[in-house]
C-alpha positions as CSV (number, residue, x, y, z in Angstrom):
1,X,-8.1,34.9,20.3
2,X,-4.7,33.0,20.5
3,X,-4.2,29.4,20.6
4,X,-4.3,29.3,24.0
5,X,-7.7,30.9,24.5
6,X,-8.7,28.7,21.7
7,X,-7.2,25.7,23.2
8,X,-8.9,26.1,26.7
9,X,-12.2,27.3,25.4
10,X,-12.7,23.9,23.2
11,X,-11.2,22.1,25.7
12,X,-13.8,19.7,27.5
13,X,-15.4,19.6,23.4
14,X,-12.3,18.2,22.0
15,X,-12.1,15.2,24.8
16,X,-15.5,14.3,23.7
17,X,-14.7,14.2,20.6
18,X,-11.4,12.2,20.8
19,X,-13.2,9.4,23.0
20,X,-16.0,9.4,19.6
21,X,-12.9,9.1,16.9
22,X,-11.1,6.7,19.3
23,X,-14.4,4.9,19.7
24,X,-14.9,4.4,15.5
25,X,-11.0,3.9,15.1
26,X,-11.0,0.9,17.1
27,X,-14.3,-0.9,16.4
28,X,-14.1,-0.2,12.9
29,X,-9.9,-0.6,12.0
30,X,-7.8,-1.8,15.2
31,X,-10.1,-4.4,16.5
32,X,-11.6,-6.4,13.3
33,X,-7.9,-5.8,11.7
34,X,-6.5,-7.7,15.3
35,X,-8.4,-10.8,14.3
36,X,-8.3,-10.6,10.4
37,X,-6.1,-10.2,7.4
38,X,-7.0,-9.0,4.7
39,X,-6.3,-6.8,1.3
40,X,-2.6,-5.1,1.6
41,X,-1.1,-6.9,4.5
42,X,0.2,-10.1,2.5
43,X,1.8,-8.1,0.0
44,X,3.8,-6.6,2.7
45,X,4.3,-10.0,4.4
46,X,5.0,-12.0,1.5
47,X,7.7,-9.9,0.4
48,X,9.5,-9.5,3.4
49,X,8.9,-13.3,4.1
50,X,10.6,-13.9,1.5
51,X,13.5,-11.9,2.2
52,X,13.8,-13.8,4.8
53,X,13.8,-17.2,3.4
54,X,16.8,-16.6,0.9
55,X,14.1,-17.0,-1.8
56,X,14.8,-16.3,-5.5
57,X,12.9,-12.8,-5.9
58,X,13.8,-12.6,-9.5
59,X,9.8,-13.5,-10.1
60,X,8.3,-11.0,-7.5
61,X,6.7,-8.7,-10.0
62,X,5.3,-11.7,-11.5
63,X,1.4,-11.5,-10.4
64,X,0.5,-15.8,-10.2
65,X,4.4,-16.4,-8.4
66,X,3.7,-14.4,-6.0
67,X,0.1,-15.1,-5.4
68,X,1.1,-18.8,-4.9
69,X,3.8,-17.5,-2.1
70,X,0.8,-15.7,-0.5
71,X,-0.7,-18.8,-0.2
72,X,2.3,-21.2,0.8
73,X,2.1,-18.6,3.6
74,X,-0.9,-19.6,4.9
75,X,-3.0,-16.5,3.6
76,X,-6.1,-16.6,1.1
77,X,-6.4,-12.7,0.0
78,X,-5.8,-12.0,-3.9
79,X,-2.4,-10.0,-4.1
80,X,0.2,-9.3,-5.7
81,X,3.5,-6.9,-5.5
82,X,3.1,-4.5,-8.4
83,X,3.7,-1.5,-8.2
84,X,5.5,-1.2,-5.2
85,X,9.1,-0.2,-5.9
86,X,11.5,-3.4,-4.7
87,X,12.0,-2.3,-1.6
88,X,9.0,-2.2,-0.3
89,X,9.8,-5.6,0.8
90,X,11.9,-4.4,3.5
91,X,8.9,-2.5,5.3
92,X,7.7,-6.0,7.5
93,X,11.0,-7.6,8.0
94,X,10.9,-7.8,11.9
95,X,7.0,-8.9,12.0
96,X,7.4,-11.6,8.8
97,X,9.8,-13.8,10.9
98,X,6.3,-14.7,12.5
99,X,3.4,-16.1,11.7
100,X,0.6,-14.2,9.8
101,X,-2.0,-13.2,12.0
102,X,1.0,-12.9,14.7
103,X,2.6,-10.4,12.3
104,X,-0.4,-8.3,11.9
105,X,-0.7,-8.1,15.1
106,X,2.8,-6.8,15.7
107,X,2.5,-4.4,12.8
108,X,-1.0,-3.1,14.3
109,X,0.9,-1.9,17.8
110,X,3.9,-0.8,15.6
111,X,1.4,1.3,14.0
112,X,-0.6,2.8,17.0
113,X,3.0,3.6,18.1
114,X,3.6,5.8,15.3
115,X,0.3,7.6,15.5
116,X,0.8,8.7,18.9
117,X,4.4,10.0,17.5
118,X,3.2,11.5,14.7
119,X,0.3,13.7,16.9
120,X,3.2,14.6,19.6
121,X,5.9,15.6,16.4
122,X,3.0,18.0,15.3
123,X,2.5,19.2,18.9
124,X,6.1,20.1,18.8
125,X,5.9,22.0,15.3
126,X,3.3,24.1,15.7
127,X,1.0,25.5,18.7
128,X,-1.7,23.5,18.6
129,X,-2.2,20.5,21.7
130,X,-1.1,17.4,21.7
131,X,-4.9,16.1,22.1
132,X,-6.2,18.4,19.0
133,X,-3.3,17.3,16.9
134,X,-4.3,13.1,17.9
135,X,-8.2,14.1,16.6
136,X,-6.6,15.9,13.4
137,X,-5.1,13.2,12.3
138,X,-8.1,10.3,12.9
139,X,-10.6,13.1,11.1
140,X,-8.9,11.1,8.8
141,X,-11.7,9.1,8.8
142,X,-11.9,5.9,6.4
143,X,-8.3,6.4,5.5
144,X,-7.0,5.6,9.5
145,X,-9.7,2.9,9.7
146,X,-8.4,1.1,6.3
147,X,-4.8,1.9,7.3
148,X,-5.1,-0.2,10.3
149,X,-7.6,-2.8,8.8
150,X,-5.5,-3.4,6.0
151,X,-2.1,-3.4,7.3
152,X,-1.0,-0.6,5.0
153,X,1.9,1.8,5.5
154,X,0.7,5.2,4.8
155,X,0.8,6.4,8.7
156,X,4.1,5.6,8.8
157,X,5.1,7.3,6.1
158,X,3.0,10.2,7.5
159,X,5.3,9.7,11.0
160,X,8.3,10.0,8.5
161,X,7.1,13.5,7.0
162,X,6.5,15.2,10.4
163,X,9.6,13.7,12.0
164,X,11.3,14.8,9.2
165,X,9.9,18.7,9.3
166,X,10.8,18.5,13.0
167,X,14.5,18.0,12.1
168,X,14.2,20.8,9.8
169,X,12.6,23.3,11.7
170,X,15.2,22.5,14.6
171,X,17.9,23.2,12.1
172,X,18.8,19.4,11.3
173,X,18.5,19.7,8.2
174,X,20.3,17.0,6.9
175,X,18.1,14.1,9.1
176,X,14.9,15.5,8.2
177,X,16.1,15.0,4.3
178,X,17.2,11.6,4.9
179,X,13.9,11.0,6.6
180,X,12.3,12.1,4.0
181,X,14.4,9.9,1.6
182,X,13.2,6.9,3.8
183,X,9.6,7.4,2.7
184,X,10.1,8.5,-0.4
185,X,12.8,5.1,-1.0
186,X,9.4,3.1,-0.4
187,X,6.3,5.4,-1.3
188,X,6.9,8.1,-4.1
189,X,5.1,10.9,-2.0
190,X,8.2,12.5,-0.4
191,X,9.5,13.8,-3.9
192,X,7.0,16.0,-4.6
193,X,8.7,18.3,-1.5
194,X,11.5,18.5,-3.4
195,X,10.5,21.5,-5.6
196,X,10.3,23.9,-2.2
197,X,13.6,23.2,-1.6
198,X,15.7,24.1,-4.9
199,X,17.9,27.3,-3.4
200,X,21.3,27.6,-2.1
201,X,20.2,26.9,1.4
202,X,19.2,23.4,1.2
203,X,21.8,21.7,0.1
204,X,21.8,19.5,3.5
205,X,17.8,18.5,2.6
206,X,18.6,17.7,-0.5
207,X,21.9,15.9,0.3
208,X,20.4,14.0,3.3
209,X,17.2,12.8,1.0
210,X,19.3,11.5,-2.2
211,X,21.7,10.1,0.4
212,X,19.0,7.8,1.8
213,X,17.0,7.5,-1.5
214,X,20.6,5.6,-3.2
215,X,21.7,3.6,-0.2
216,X,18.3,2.1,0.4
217,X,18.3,0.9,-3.4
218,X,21.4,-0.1,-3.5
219,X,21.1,-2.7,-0.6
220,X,18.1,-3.1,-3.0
221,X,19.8,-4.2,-5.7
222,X,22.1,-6.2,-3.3
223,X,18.6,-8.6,-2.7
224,X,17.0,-8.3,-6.1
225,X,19.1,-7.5,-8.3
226,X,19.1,-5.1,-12.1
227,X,16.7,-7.6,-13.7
228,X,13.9,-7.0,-10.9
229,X,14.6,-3.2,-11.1
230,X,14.0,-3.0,-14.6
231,X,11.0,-5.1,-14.6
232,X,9.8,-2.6,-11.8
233,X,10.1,0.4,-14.0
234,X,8.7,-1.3,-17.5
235,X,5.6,-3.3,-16.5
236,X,4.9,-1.7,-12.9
237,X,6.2,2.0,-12.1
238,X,5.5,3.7,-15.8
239,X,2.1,2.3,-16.2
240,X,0.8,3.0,-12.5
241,X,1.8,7.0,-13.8
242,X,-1.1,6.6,-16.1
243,X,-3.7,4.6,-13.6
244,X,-2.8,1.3,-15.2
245,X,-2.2,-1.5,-12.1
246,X,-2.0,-4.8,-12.8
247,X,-5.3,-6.9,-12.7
248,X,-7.6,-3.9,-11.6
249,X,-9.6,-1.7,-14.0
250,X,-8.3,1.6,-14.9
251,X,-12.5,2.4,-15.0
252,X,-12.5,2.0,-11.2
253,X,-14.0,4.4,-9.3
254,X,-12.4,3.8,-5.7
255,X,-9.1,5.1,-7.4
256,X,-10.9,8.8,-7.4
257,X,-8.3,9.9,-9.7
258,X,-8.9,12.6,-12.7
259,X,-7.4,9.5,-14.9
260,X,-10.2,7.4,-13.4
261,X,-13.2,9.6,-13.7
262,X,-11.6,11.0,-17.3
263,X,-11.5,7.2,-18.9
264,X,-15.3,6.8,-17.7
265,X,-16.5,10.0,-19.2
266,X,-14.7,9.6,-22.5
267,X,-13.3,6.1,-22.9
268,X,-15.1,3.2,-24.7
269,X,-14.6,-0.3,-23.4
270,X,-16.9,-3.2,-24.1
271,X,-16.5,-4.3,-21.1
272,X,-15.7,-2.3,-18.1
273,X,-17.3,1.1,-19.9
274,X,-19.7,0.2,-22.5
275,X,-21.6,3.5,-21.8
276,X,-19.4,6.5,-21.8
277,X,-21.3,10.2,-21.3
278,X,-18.9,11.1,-24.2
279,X,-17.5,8.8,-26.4
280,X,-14.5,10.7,-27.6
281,X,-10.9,9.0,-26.9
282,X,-9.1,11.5,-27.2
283,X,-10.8,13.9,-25.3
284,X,-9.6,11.6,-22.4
285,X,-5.7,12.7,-23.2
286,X,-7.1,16.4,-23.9
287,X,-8.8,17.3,-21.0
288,X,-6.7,15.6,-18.6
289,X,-3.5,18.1,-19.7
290,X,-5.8,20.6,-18.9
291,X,-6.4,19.6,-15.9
292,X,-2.6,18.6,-15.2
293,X,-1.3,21.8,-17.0
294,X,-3.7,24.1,-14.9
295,X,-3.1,22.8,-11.8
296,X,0.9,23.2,-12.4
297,X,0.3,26.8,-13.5
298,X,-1.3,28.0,-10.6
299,X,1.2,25.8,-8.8
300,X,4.0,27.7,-10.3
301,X,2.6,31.1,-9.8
302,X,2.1,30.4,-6.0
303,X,5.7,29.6,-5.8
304,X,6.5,32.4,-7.6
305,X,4.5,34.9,-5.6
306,X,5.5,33.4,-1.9
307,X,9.4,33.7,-2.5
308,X,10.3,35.6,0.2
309,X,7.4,34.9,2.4
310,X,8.1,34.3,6.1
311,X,6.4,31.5,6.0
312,X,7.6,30.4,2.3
313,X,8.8,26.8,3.4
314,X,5.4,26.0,5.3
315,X,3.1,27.2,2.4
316,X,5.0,25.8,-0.1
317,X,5.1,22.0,1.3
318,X,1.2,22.3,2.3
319,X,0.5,23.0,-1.2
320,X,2.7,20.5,-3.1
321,X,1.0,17.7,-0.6
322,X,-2.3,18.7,-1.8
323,X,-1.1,18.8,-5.7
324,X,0.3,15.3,-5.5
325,X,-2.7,13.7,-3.7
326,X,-4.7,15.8,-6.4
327,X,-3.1,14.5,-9.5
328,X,-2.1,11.0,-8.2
329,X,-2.9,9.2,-11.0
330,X,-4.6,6.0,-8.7
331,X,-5.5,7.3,-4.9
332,X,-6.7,4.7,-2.3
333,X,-8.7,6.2,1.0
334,X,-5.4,5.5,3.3
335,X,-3.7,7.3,0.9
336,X,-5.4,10.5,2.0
337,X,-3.9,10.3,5.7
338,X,-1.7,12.2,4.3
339,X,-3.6,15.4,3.8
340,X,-2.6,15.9,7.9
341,X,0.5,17.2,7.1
342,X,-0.9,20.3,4.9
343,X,-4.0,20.0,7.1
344,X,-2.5,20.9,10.4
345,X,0.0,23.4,9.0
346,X,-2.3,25.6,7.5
347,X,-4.6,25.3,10.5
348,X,-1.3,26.5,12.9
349,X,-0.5,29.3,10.1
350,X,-4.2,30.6,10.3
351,X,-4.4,30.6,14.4
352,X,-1.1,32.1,14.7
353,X,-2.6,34.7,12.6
354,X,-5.7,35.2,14.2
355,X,-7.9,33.6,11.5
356,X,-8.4,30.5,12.8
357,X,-11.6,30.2,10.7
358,X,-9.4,30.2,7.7
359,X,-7.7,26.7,8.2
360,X,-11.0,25.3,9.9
361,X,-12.1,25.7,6.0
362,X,-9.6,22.9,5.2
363,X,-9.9,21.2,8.3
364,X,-13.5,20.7,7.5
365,X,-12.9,19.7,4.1
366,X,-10.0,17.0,5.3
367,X,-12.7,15.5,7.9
368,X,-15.3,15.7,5.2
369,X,-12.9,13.6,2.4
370,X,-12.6,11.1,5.9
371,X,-16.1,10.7,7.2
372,X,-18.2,11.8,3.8
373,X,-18.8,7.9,2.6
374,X,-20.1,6.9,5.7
375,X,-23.1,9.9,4.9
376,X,-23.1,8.3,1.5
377,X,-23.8,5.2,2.4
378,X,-26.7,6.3,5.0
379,X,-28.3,9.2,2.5
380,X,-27.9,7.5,-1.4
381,X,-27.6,4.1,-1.0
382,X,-25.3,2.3,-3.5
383,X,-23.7,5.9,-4.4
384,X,-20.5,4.0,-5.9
385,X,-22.7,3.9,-8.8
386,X,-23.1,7.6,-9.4
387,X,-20.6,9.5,-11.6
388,X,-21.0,12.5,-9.1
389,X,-21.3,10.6,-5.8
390,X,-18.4,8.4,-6.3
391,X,-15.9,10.5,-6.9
392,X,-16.4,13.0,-3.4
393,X,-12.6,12.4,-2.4
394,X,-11.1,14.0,-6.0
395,X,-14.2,16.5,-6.0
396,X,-13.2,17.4,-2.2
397,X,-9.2,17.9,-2.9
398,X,-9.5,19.9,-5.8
399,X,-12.1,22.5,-4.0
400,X,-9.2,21.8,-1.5
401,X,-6.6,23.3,-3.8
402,X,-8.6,25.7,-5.5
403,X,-9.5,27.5,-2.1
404,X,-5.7,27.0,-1.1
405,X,-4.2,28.6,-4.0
406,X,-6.8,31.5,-3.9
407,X,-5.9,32.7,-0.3
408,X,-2.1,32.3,-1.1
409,X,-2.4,34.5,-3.6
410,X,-5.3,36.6,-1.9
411,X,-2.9,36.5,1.2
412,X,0.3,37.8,-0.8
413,X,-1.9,40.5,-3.0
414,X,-3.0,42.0,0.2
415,X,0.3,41.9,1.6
416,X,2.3,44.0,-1.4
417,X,-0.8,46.1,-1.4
418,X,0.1,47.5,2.6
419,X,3.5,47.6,1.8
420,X,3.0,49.6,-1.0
421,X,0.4,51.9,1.1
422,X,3.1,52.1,3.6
C-alpha cells in the first residue's frame, strides 16, 4: 500500500481525530494560556523587557534581581533566567514592548503560526498530508498543551529544525545550517545534528550553523557583555549538564532524566531523599556512565554501519534527536515536542518502504510519552509518587531508542546479507 492508498483509506479517521487533538489543544493550552500567565512566560518577557528598557543586565543571572524585575513588571510567578544562555532574551523582543497578558497573547498567535508552518514544512519533506503531519505533531500531547500554556519556545524551535531540513533537502544548504544555528544560538538542541554532518560535503551546513551561532552571541555580547557570559557558563550552563538548576531539586521527578531517577535510587539527602532504594553515592556516578557510555556505543556503531546508506542523512538526524532528548540531563514535557522531527521521519522512511507498521511503532510510542499522564492520572492516582510511574517519559524514549537502534542495524544486516546473496 503506498502513501496514497494509505492517505485516502484513513482519510475521514484522521479528520476526526484532528477536530479531538484540536479540541484538547485549545481547552487545555491555547485558551486558559489566552487569559493567564504563568511558569516560563516571564522569564522570557522579563528579559526581553529589559532589553528594551536600556537596563543594566550585568545582574540577570542573579535569581532575587531578576525575580524583583518580574514583579516591577506586573507579574507574580516565581522565575528566574538560569540557565538560559544570554540570548535567550532576544526571543520576545516584539511582544515585550507591550504589556504582559497583551504579550502573551501576541506570542500565543506567533506560536499557532509556527505550528501550522512547521505541519506544512513536513508536508513538503516527506509524503505524508498536510492534515496527518498537523495530528503528528499535537500527539505531542502534554508537551503542545504546556508549550502554549506556558509561553515556552520549543515549537519554535521545532519550526526552526524542519525549515531548516527543508533548505537542505532543496539543496540550500547553507540556510538550513544557519537556521539551525538560530535554534541552537538559543536552545542547545540543534548541536547534537552536528555529528551527521562531519564529511567533505557539508561544509555549507556547518559554515551556515557556526556563522549564525557567532553573530547571534556577538550582538550578545554587544548587550550583556563578557562578565554576564562567564557568569552563564560557571553558575548556569556547566551545572544544568549535570541536572543541577538553580532553586529546583535535582531529586525532581518531572525532569525524567537518568540524572534524576539515578540521584533518587542512590543518593542520600536529608531532605529531598532521605529514603534511597540504594544508598551508595557513587553508584549514582557509576551507573549513569553506563548508561551514557552505552547509549554512545550503539550510537557510534549505527553511524558506523549506515555510512553509505541512501537514506544516511535522515537516519542519522532521527537518531541523534532521540539520544539528546534521552540523555538530557533535566527534560520538561514541552521539551519532548521535539521527538516530531525523528517521529515523522521515520514514519515517511517506513511508508515509503512499504512498512508503514514499522514507524507506527514510534508513532505510538511518541503519542504515548504525550497523552500517557493523562491515563496516569485517571488509573493510579497520585502516580508522581511512584519510582516506576513517574518516570514514563525517560522509560518511553529509551524503549524508543532501543527499538530504533535495533532495526537500523536489523535494517543494514539484512541489507549486506542480499547484497552478498546477490
Amino acid at each position: 500500500m503506498d502513501i496514497s492508498e494509505l492517505q485516502n483509506k484513513y482519510k475521514i479517521h484522521s479528520e476526526i481525530v484532528l477536530l479531538i487533538l484540536l479540541l484538547y489543544f485549545f481547552l487545555f493550552g491555547f485558551i486558559p494560556g489566552w487569559g493567564n500567565i504563568n511558569s516560563d512566560f516571564p522569564n522570557y518577557y522579563t528579559s526581553s523587557k529589559l532589553i528594551l528598557e536600556d537596563e543594566d543586565l550585568s545582574n540577570i543571572y542573579n535569581d532575587n534581581w531578576f525575580q524583583d524585575k518580574i514583579e516591577k513588571y506586573g507579574m507574580n510567578e516565581k522565575g528566574k533566567f538560569s540557565p538560559f544562555p544570554p540570548v535567550t532574551s532576544f526571543v520576545m523582543l516584539l511582544p515585550a514592548s507591550f504589556n504582559p497578558i497583551t504579550a502573551k497573547r501576541i506570542y500565543l498567535i506567533i506560536n499557532l503560526l509556527f505550528l501550522l508552518l512547521t505541519a506544512y514544512y513536513f508536508f513538503k519533506i516527506t509524503s505524508i498530508s498536510f492534515l496527518n503531519c498537523l495530528i503528528i505533531i499535537l500527539l505531542g500531547g502534554v508537551g503542545i498543551v504546556n508549550n502554549f500554556l506556558l509561553g515556552q519556545f520549543y515549537l519554535i524551535l521545532l519550526f526552526l529544525i524542519v525549515f531548516g531540513f527543508y533548505f537542505i533537502e532543496m539543496k540550500k544548504s547553507f540556510y538550513g545550517g544557519v537556521l539551525w544555528g538560530v535554534g541552537a544560538a538559543v536552545k542547545y538542541f540543534p548541536f547534537v545534528f552536528l555529528p551527521a554532518f562531519f564529511n567533505k560535503k557539508s561544509g555549507k551546513i556547518l559554515f551556515g550553523f557556526f556563522a549564525s551561532v557567532i553573530v547571534i552571541n556577538f550582538i550578545g555580547i554587544y548587550f550583556f557583555g563578557w562578565g554576564v557570559y562567564k557568569t552563564f557558563f560557571v553558575t548556569a550552563f556547566l551545572p544544568h549538564l549535570n541536572g543541577e538548576l538553580s532553586h529546583q531539586s535535582q531529586f525532581a521527578h518531572q525532569f525524567q532524566s537518568w540524572n534524576s531517577f539515578l540521584r533518587i535510587l542512590f543518593v542520600f539527602n536529608p531532605v529531598e531523599n532521605p529514603n534511597p532504594i540504594i544508598n551508595w553515592t557513587l553508584g549514582f556516578t557509576i551507573v549513569r556512565a553506563i548508561v551514557y557510555l552505552t547509549v554512545l556505543f550503539f550510537t557510534v556503531l549505527s553511524f558506523i554501519r549506515l555510512k553509505n546508506h541512501n537514506n544516511e542523512a535522515t537516519l542519522k538526524l532521527s537518531l541523534l534527536s532521540v539520544v539528546m532528548l534521552l540523555l538530557s540531563p533535566a527534560s520538561a514535557s514541552y521539551h519532548f515536542i521535539l521527538l516530531a522531527f525523528p517521529t515523522v521521519l521515520i514514519l515517511d522512511y517506513s511508508i515509503k518502504k512499504g512498512e508503514a507498521i514499522y514507524g507506527l511503532v514510534f508513532l505510538i510510542i511518541y503519542s504515548s510519552i504525550g497523552f500517557l499522564p493523562i491515563l496516569l492520572h485517571r488509573i493510579a492516582g497520585n502516580y508522581e509518587t511512584n519510582l516506576f510511574y513517574s518516570f514514563h517519559r525517560l522509560w518511553l524514549i529509551t524503549i524508543y531508542f532501543i527499538l530504533l537502534v535495533y532495526s537500523l542495524l536489523n535494517e543494514v544486516n539484512k541489507k549486506n546479507m542480499n547484497e552478498q546473496v546477490s
